[in-house]
KEGU-452695 format. One line per 2 residues: number of its first residue (from 0); for each residue x, y, z of C-alpha. Coordinates in steps of 0.5 Angstrom, whole numbers, plus 500, padded with zeros to 3 digits. Last residue first. Layout:
BEGIN
NUM	X,Y,Z | ... .
END
This chain:
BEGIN
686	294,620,698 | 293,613,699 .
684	286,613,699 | 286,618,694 .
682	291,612,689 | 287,607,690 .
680	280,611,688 | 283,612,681 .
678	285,605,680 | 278,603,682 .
676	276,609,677 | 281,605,672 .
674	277,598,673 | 270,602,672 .
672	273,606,666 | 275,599,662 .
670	268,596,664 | 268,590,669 .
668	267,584,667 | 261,580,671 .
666	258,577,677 | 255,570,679 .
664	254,570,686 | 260,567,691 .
662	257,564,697 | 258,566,704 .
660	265,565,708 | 264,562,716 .
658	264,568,721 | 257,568,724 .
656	253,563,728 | 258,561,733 .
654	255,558,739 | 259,551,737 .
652	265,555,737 | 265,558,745 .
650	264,549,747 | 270,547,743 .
648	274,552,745 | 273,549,752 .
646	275,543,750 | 281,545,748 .
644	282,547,755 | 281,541,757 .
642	286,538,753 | 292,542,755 .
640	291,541,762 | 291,534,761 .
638	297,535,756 | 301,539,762 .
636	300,534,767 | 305,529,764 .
634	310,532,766 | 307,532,774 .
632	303,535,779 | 306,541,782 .
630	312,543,778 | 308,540,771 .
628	302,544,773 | 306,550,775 .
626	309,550,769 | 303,549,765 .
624	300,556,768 | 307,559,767 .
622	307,557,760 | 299,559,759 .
620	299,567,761 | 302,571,756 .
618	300,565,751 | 293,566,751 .
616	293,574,751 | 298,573,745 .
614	292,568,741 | 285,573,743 .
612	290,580,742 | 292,576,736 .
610	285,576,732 | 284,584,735 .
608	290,585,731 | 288,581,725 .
606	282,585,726 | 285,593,727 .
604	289,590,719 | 283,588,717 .
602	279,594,718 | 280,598,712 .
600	278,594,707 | 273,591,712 .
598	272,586,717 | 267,580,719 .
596	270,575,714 | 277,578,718 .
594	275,573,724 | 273,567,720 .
592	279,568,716 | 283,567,722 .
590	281,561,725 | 281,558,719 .
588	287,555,716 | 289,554,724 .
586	284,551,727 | 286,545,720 .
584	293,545,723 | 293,544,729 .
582	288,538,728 | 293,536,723 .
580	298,537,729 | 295,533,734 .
578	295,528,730 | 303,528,729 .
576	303,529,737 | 300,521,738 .
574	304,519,734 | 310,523,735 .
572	309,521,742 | 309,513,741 .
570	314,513,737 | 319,516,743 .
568	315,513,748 | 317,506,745 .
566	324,508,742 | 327,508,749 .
564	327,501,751 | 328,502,759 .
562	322,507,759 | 319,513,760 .
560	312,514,760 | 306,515,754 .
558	300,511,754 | 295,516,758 .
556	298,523,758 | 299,522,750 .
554	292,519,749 | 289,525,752 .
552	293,530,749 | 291,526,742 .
550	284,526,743 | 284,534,745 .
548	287,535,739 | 282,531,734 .
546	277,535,738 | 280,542,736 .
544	281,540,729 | 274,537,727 .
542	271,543,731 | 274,549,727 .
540	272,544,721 | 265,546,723 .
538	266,552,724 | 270,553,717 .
536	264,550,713 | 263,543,711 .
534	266,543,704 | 270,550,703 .
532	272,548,710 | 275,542,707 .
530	277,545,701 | 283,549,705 .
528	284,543,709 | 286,540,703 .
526	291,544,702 | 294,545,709 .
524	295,538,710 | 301,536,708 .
522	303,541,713 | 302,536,718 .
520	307,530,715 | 312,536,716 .
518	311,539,723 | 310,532,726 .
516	316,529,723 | 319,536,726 .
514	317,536,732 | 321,528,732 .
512	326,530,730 | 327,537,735 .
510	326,532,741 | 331,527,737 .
508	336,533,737 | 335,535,744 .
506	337,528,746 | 330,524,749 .
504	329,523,757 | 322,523,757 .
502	321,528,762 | 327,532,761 .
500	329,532,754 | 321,530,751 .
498	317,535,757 | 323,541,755 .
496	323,541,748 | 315,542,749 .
494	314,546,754 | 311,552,749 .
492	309,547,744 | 304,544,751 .
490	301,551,754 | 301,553,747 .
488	296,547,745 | 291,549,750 .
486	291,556,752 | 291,557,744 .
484	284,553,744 | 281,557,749 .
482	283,564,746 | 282,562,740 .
480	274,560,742 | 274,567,746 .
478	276,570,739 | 270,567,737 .
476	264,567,741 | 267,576,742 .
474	266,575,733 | 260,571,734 .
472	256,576,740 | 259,581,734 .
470	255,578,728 | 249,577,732 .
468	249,585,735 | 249,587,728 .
466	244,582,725 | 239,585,731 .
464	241,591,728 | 245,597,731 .
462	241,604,732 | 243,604,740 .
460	251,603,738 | 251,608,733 .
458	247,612,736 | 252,613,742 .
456	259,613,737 | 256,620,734 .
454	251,619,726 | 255,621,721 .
452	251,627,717 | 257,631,714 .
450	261,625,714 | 257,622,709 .
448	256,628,704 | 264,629,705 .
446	265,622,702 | 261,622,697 .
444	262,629,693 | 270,627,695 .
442	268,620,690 | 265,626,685 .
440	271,629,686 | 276,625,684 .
438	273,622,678 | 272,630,675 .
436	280,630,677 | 281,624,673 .
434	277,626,668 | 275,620,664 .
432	266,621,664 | 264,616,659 .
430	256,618,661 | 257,612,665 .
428	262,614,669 | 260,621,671 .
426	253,618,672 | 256,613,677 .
424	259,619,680 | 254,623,681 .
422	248,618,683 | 254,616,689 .
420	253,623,691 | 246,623,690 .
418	246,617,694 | 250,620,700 .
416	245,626,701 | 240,622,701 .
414	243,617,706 | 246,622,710 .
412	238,626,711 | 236,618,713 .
410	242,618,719 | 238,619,725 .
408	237,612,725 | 240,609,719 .
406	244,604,723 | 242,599,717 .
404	246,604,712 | 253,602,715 .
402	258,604,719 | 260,597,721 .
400	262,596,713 | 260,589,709 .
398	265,589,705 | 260,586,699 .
396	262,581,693 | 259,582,686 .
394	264,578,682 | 267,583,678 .
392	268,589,684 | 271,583,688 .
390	276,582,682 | 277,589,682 .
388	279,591,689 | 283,584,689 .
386	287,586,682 | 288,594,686 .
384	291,590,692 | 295,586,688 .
382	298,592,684 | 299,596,691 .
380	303,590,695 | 309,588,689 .
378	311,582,691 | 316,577,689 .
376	324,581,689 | 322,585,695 .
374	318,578,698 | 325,574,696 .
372	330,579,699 | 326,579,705 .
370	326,571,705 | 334,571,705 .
368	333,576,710 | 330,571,714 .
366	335,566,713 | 341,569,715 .
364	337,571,722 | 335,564,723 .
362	343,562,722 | 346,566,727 .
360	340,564,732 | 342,557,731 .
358	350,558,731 | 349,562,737 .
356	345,557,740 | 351,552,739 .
354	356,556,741 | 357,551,747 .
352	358,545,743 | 355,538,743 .
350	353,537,736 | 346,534,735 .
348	343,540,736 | 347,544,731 .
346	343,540,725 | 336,539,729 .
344	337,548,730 | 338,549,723 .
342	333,543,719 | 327,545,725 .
340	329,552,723 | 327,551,716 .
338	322,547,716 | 318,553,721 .
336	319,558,714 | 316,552,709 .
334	311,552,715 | 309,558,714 .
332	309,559,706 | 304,553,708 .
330	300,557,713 | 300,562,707 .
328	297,557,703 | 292,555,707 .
326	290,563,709 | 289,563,701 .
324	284,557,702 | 280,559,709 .
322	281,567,705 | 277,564,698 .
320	270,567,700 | 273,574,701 .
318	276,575,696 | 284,575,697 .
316	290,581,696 | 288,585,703 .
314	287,578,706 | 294,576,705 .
312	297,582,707 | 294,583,714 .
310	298,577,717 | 305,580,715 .
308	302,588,718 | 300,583,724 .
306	306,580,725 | 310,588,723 .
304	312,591,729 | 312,585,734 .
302	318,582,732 | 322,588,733 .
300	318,589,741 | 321,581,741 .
298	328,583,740 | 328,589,744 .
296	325,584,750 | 330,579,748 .
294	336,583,749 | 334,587,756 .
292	332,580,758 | 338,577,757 .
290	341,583,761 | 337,581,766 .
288	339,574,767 | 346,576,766 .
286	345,581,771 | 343,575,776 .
284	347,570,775 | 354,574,776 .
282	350,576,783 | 348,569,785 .
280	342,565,784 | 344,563,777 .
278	350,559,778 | 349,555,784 .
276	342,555,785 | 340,555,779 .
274	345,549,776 | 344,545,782 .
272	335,545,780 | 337,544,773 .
270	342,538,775 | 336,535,780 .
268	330,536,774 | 335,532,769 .
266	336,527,775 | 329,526,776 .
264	328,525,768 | 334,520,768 .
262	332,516,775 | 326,510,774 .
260	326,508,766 | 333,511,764 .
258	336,509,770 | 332,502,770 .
256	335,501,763 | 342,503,765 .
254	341,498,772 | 339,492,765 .
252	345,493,762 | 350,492,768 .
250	346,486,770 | 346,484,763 .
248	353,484,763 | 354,479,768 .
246	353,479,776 | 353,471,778 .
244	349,471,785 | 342,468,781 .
242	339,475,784 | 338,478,777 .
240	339,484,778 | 345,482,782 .
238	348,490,783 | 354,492,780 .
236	360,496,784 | 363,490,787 .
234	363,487,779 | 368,492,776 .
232	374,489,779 | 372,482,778 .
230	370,482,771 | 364,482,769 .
228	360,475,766 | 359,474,760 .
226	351,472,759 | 349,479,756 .
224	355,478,751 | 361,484,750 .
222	364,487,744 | 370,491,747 .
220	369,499,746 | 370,500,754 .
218	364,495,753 | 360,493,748 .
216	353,490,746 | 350,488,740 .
214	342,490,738 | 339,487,732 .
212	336,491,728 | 331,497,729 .
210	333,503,733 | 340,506,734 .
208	339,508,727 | 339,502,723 .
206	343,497,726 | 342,497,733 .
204	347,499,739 | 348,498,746 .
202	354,501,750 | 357,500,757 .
200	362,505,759 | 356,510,761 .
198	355,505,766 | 348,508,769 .
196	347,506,776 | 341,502,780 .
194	342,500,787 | 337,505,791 .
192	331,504,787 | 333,497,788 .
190	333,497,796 | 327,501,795 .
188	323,496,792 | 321,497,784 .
186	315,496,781 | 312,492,775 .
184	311,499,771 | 306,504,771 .
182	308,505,778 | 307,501,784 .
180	313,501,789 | 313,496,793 .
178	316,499,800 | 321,500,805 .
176	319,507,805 | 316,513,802 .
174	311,512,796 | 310,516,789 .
172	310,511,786 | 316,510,781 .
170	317,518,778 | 322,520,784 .
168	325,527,782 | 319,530,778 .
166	314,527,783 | 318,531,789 .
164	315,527,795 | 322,527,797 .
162	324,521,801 | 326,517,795 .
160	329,523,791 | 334,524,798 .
158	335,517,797 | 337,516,790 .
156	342,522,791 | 346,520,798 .
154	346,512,795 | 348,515,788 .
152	354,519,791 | 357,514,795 .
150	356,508,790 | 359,512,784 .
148	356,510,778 | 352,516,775 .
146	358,520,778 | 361,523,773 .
144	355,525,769 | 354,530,776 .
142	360,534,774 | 358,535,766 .
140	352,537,770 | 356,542,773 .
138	360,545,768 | 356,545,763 .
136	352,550,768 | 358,554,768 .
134	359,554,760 | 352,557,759 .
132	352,562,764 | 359,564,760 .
130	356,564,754 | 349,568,755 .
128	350,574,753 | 351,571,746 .
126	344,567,746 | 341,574,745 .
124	346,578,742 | 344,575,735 .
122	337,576,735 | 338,584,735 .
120	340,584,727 | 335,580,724 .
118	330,584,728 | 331,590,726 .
116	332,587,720 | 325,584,719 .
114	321,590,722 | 324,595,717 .
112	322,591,711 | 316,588,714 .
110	313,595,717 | 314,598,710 .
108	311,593,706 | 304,593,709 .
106	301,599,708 | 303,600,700 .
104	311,600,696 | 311,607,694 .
102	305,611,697 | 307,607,703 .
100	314,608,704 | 312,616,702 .
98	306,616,709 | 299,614,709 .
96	299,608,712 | 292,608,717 .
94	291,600,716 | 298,599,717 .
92	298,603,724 | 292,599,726 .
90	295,592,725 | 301,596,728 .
88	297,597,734 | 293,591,734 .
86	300,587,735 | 303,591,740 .
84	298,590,745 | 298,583,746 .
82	305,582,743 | 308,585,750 .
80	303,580,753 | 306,575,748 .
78	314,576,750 | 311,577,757 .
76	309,568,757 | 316,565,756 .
74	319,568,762 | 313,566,765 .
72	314,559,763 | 322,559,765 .
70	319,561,772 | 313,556,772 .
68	318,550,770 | 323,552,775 .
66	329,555,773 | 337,552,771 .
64	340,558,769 | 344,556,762 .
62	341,550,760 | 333,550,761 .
60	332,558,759 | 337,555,752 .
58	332,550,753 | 326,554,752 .
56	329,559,747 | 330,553,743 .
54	324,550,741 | 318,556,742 .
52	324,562,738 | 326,557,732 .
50	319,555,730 | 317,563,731 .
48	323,565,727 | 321,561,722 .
46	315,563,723 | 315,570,722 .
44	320,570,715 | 315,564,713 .
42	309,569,714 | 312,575,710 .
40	313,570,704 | 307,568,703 .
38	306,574,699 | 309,569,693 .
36	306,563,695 | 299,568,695 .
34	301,570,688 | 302,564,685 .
32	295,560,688 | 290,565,685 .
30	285,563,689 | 279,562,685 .
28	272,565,682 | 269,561,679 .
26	269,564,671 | 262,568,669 .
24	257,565,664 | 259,568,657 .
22	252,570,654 | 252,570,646 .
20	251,577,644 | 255,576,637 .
18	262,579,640 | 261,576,648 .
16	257,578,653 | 259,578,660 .
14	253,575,665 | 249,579,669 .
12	250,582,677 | 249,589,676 .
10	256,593,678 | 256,600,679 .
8	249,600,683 | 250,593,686 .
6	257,595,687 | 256,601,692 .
4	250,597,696 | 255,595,700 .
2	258,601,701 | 252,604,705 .
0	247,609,703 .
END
């Protein structure tokens, strides 16, 4: 006898009675909104380090050794491949808990605590062992800012760009020679290329944030006009734009538009490479390196040891059918956690300081055990999981075990043996049987028959149904669709502060403002999206998701690229980004309840492995992947190779037939005796 016959024998679908025999139709059953915040609380730990940890590392990685997109990628990728295996062992540990922390606190609780302030306290030292690295790369970027507008340097750096074949160091053609260069643009000669020069000490400003009114000029903090002309000491070293033969401010001003356009994100490339090949590849450079990844190697093992177990937990304390809406409510808790970093490292980020990496990951470690706290004050793991238990018991709803009955062949004397248990039980209950150690062994009576007539591994496989092998095709269908799409998007998020800093040549803290907008405005929709999947079934939103990404990646490889003005890529980035991140975000809500929908009790936390071995294995390989594209081919690569790749999730999710939550049928009240066996069989199970 299987277990999800159990309940329809214990638990007969009627309506409850009141007091004068009137039938009392069932509530709906829904999310309990206030306990799935508070348990929420987990996953804001995670993504708050997660958000800081895809956003800064990348740039810390950028300023500090100079490496190549595909090296900085790698580096960004072993983190994952050490989660690939972490995570489906711990989520396996914290299945099988059985030790004094977890009779006292539950599964998953343990590995939270422990793992959040392990890692709370290693994360400090990783920028830390950085610093003299950090200084001595601002130390050569500061000397090459400072020849922008020396003609000897400019002419011998423009034309070794010119005659690279580089796209990362000459982005206006990709042509040699005397002549017109295509581009996007209107083209430039090479004699123009070579005449352009960035003067820092001509500013331009508008009135509202640097962005909108109208703009004023000045000049070593002297308000200038266009039409002025410059003075004689200055004007030999300005080019005539205009080729009219008199050199005004708006020759000055329209050499910095030309830089930003056609040399700022060649320069960004040629300092990074000056910073590696002087600083980094050296002996001082290596060992720094190495004990950098020591560090984060330890930071990352600490990390991994409670993702799943954080994970785990909402399903535990959730009813199948409303997991899409409770893992709604989870990724808002998590996008609370990410809110928090973005306002951390977007504040330190508009300084220029060399302890700012360790001011961000300082405060990141703050935040966290202020989280902790939270969850230990809010959530108490046993009592919730014990109210789900009656809950699903009360509404009728199956835990369909994969050593079910159904697999009955050379198993029917098992089947026997476990109803007669199972007969004993219920007639304990009935009879008002309230012994707990009578309780007890008539649940040990059950196990023990089914144990006895097990069927082995090989018989299991081969007695499979036809409904079994679908459920699992599905589950594989998934995972391969998680995979697809988490090549895709990470490729693009784990690049991201390093394509808007060097491609687009945006500060670092807009770059952060402008992932910030996206985070924020996305995670209105994490509600909604929760009832959306209610509606039309989480594959289907899967796909709505997964096909408004590959739409805004293409988008962004299509219409954004530098220029003089840089407010218009900046907009339309953030944009186009923003509808990526409602795709994001409606993938994200029901990804992980399709796969769990097909655990157990006693399996969700080996399924949230599993879940993560799809999205760890992914990451693992695609910044390294994404960086060679963006080495070889262009920046703008990366959002196409994000994009086909997020197609190909969506042609693993349209073959998915299992997974989305089945309806809820009408159930009843549970009896005392029935709500105090439940108690009873927590606490052997515990035992």
């Amino acid at each position: 006898m299987s277990k999800k016959h159990a309940p329809e024998d214990l638990s007969p679908q009627i309506d409850d009675v009141s007091a004068d025999g009137t039938a009392v139709p069932q509530k709906p059953l829904k999310l309990d909104y206030g306990q799935t915040f508070k348990v929420g609380f987990a996953f804001a730990i995670i993504m708050l380090f997660w958000t800081a940890y895809d956003f800064v590392i990348p740039l810390l990685l950028e300023h500090a050794y100079g490496l190549s997109n595909a090296v900085r990628g790698l580096i960004m990728g072993l983190d994952n491949l050490l989660s690939l295996f972490m995570l489906p062992l711990f989520g396996k540990l914290s299945d099988n808990s059985h030790g004094k922390l977890a009779k006292k606190w539950g599964r998953r609780t343990p590995f939270i605590v422990i793992g959040t302030i392990v890692s709370a306290v290693l994360m400090i030292f990783v920028p830390v062992v950085t610093l003299n690295q950090q200084e001595k790369a601002m130390a050569i970027e500061a000397n090459i800012e400072a020849q922008l507008n020396d003609d000897a340097f400019m002419n011998e750096t423009l034309n070794m760009f010119w005659n690279s074949g580089d796209k990362n160091l000459c982005d206006t053609g990709y042509v040699t020679g005397e002549s017109t260069v295509g581009g996007k643009g209107s083209g430039i000669t090479k004699e123009q290329y070579l005449a352009i020069r960035f003067d820092e000490n001509f500013k331009s400003t508008k009135a509202f944030l640097g962005m909108l009114g109208e703009e004023t000029y000045s000049y070593n903090g002297n308000d200038v006009a266009l039409t002025d002309a410059v003075p004689d000491e200055i004007a030999a070293g300005v080019y005539d734009w205009n080729g009219d033969g008199a050199k005004t401010y708006a020759d000055i001003k329209q050499g910095n538009d030309y830089y930003s356009r056609y040399v700022e994100a060649g320069m960004n490339t040629y300092m990074s490479n000056l910073v590696y090949e002087q600083a980094t590849n050296t002996k001082a450079g290596h060992t720094s390196l190495a004990v950098y990844m020591v560090i984060l190697l330890l930071v990352l093992i600490a990390m991994g040891t409670f993702r799943s177990p954080a994970v785990a937990l909402m399903p535990d304390v959730t009813p199948k059918p409303i997991r899409s809406q409770g893992n709604a409510v989870i990724n808002l808790c998590g996008g609370v956690g990410g809110a928090i970093a973005f306002l951390i490292y977007t504040v330190v980020l508009f300084g220029e300081r060399l302890e700012n990496y360790v001011i961000i990951f300082g405060s990141v470690a703050a935040g966290m055990l202020l989280l902790l706290a939270g969850f230990l004050a809010l959530v108490r793991e046993k009592k919730m999981v014990e109210r789900c238990r009656e809950i699903c018991r009360e509404y009728g709803i199956e835990d369909e075990e994969e050593d079910t009955a159904a697999i009955a062949v050379s198993a029917d004397e098992s089947v026997v043996d476990c109803d007669t248990a199972m007969t004993t039980h219920h007639e304990a209950i009935a009879d008002g049987e309230t012994d707990a150690d009578a309780a007890r062994a008539s649940v040990l009576e059950f196990a023990k028959a089914k144990l006895r007539k097990m069927p082995s591994p090989k018989e299991w496989w081969g007695a499979k149904t036809q409904e079994e092998k679908a459920r699992f095709r599905s589950f594989l269908l998934i995972l391969a669709s998680i995979f697809m799409w988490f090549m895709g998007y990470n490729a693009v998020s784990s690049n991201l502060s390093i394509y808007t800093t060097k491609a687009l040549s945006l500060d670092a803290g807009v770059a952060s403002i402008i992932s910030g907008v996206s985070m924020g405005f996305s995670a209105i929709a994490f509600i909604p999206v929760g009832y959306m999947a209610a509606k039309l079934g989480r594959r289907k939103t899967i796909m709505i998701g997964l096909a408004m990404a590959v739409v805004a990646f293409v988008l962004i490889f299509a219409f954004v690229e530098p220029n003089e003005n840089a407010v218009i890529p900046a907009v339309l980035f953030a944009l186009f980004y923003l509808i990526s991140g409602f795709g994001l975000i409606i993938i994200n809500v029901n990804t992980l309840p399709m796969v769990v929908e097909l655990s157990t009790e006693s399996t969700v936390g080996q399924y949230t492995g599993y879940y993560y071995v799809a999205t760890m294995s992914a990451q693992a390989i695609t910044p390294a992947f994404a960086g060679l594209v963006m080495d070889n081919i262009s920046n703008r690569g990366l959002f196409i190779y994000g994009a086909i790749f997020v197609a190909l999730a969506i042609v693993f999710m349209i073959f998915v037939k299992h997974g989305d939550s089945k309806p809820v049928g009408a159930g009843r009240k549970l009896s005392k005796e029935e709500k105090k066996q439940i108690r009873l069989d927590a606490l052997d199970s515990a035992d």
